[in-house]
C-alpha positions in Angstrom: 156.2 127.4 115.9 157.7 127.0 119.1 159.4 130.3 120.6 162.4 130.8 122.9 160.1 131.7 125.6 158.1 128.1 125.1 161.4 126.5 125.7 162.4 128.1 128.8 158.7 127.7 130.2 158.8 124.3 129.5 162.7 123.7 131.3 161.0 125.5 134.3 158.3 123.2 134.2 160.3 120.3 134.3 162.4 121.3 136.9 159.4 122.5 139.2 158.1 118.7 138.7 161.7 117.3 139.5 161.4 119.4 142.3 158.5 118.0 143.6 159.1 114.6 143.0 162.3 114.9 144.8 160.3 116.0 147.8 158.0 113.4 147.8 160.8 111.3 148.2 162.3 113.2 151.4 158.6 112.8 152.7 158.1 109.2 151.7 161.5 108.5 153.7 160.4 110.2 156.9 157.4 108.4 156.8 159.4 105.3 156.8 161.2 106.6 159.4 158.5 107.0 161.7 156.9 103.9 160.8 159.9 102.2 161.4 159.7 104.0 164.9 156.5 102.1 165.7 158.4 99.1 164.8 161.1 99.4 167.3 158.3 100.6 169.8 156.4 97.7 169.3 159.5 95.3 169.9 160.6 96.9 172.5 157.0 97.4 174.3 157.0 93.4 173.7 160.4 93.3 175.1 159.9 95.1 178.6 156.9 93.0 178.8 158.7 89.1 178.7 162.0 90.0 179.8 161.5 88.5 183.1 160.4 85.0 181.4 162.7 82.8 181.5 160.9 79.3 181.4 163.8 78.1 183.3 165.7 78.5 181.3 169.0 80.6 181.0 169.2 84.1 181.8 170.6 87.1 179.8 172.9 87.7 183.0 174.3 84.4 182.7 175.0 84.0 178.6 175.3 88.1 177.4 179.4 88.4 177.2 179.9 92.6 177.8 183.2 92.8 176.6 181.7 92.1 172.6 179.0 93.9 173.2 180.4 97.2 174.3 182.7 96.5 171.4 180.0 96.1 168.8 178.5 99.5 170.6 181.9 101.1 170.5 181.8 100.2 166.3 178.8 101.4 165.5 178.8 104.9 166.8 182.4 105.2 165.0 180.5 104.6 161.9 178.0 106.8 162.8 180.6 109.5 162.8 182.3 108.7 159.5 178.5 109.0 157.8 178.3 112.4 158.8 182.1 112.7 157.8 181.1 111.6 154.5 178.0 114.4 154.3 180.7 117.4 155.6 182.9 116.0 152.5 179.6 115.8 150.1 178.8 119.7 151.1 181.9 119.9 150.4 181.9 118.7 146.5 185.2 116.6 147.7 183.6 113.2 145.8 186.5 110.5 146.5 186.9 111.7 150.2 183.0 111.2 150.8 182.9 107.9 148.8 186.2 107.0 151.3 184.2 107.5 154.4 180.9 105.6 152.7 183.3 102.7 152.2 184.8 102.8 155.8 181.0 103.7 157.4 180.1 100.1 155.5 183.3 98.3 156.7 182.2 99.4 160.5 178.8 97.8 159.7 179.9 94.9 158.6 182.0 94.2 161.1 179.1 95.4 163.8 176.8 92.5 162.1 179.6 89.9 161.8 179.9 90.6 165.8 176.0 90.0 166.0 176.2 86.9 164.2 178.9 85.4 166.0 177.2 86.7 169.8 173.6 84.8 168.3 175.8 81.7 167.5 177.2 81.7 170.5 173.5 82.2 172.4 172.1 79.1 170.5 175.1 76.9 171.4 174.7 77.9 174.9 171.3 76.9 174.2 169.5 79.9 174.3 167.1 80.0 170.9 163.6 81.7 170.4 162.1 78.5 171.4 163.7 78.6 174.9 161.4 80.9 176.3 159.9 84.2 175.8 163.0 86.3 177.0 164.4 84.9 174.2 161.9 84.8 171.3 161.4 89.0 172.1 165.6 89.4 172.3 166.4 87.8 169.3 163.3 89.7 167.8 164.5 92.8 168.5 168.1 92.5 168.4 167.5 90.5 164.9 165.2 93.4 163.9 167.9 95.8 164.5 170.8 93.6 162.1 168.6 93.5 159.3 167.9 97.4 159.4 172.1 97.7 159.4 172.4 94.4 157.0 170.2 96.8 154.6 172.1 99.7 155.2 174.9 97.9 153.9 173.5 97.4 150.9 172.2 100.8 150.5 175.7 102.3 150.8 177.6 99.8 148.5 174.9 101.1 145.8 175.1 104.3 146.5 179.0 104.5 146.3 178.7 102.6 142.9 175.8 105.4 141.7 178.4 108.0 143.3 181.4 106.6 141.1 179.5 106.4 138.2 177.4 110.3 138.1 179.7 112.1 141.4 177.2 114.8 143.4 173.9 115.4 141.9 170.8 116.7 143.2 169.2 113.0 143.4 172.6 111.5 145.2 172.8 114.4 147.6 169.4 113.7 148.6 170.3 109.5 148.7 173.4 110.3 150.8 171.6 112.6 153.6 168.4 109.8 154.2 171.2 107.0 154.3 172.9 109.4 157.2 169.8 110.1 158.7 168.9 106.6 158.5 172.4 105.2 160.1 172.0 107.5 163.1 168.3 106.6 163.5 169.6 102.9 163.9 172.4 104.2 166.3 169.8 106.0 168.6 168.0 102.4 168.4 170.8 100.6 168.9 171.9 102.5 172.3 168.3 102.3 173.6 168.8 98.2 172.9 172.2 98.4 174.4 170.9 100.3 177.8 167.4 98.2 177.6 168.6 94.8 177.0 171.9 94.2 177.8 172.8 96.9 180.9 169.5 95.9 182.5 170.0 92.5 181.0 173.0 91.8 183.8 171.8 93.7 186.2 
């Protein structure tokens, strides 16, 4: 026969193993994190390397257009502000105004990649491509890198606003919305290293 005291020792149990697994979870994302560092190190390492190579080719001087670039800069760190809007409104327990600042943080994005699509379509018609020399293959390497991290983003947030609708501030979505926060200003940090690396020096 089971006893009250069975019961709540089981409940604490439980919980103590949520706990944990919960913090597994905050470690397995820092150790993407860090991982993903070595990434980014890696590309821009390659970078530094072949950005002098231009096969005769065109320059970055010649085809980068600043004006979009500082604009797609500009974006960015405005949605890197509304993420850690929508955390202050998460501490806060106000639900709708953090989903409201998820959705504008993923509006920013979109319109930081749409921007990145349109500059690489522009590159290849000036005909600029990976195959035009190795300036090239590492810039659209890392730059490319870079999109996809914020194209995944994306679709991280737009789940997470769904999962936010459907079961408002738990434990488990408080965790979700602080690595997706942590994660958006890691990829701003990348980004303004990219901006300074390859585009400042880039027209140098």
């Amino acid at each position: 026969m089971t006893t009250q005291h069975d019961h709540a020792h089981g409940a604490h149990d439980h919980e103590h193993g949520h706990e944990e697994h919960e913090q597994l979870k905050v470690l397995g994302f820092w150790i993407f994190v860090v991982t993903d560092c070595l990434l980014f190190g890696t590309l821009f390492a390659t970078f530094a390397v072949l950005m002098h190579n231009f096969a005769g080719g065109p320059t970055g001087k010649e085809l980068f257009e600043l004006p979009g670039i500082i604009a797609s800069t500009f974006i960015l760190l405005t949605s890197s502000f509304t993420s850690g809007l929508a955390v202050l409104a998460m501490n806060k327990g106000k639900v709708k105004e953090m989903i409201s600042w998820l959705a504008v943080t993923a509006v920013l994005g979109l319109a930081f990649v749409v921007l990145e699509i349109n500059e690489f379509t522009h590159l290849v018609h000036e005909g600029a491509t990976m195959a035009t020399s190795a300036f090239w293959s590492a810039f659209f390497t890392l730059v490319g890198t870079h999109g996809l991290h914020v194209s995944v983003g994306l679709f991280w947030m737009v789940a997470l606003m769904i999962q936010l609708k459907r079961r408002g501030v738990t434990p488990v979505t408080r965790r979700k919305v602080t690595n997706l926060s942590l994660y958006w200003h890691f990829l701003d940090v990348v980004w303004i290293f990219l901006f300074t690396v390859v585009y400042l020096m880039g027209v140098m």
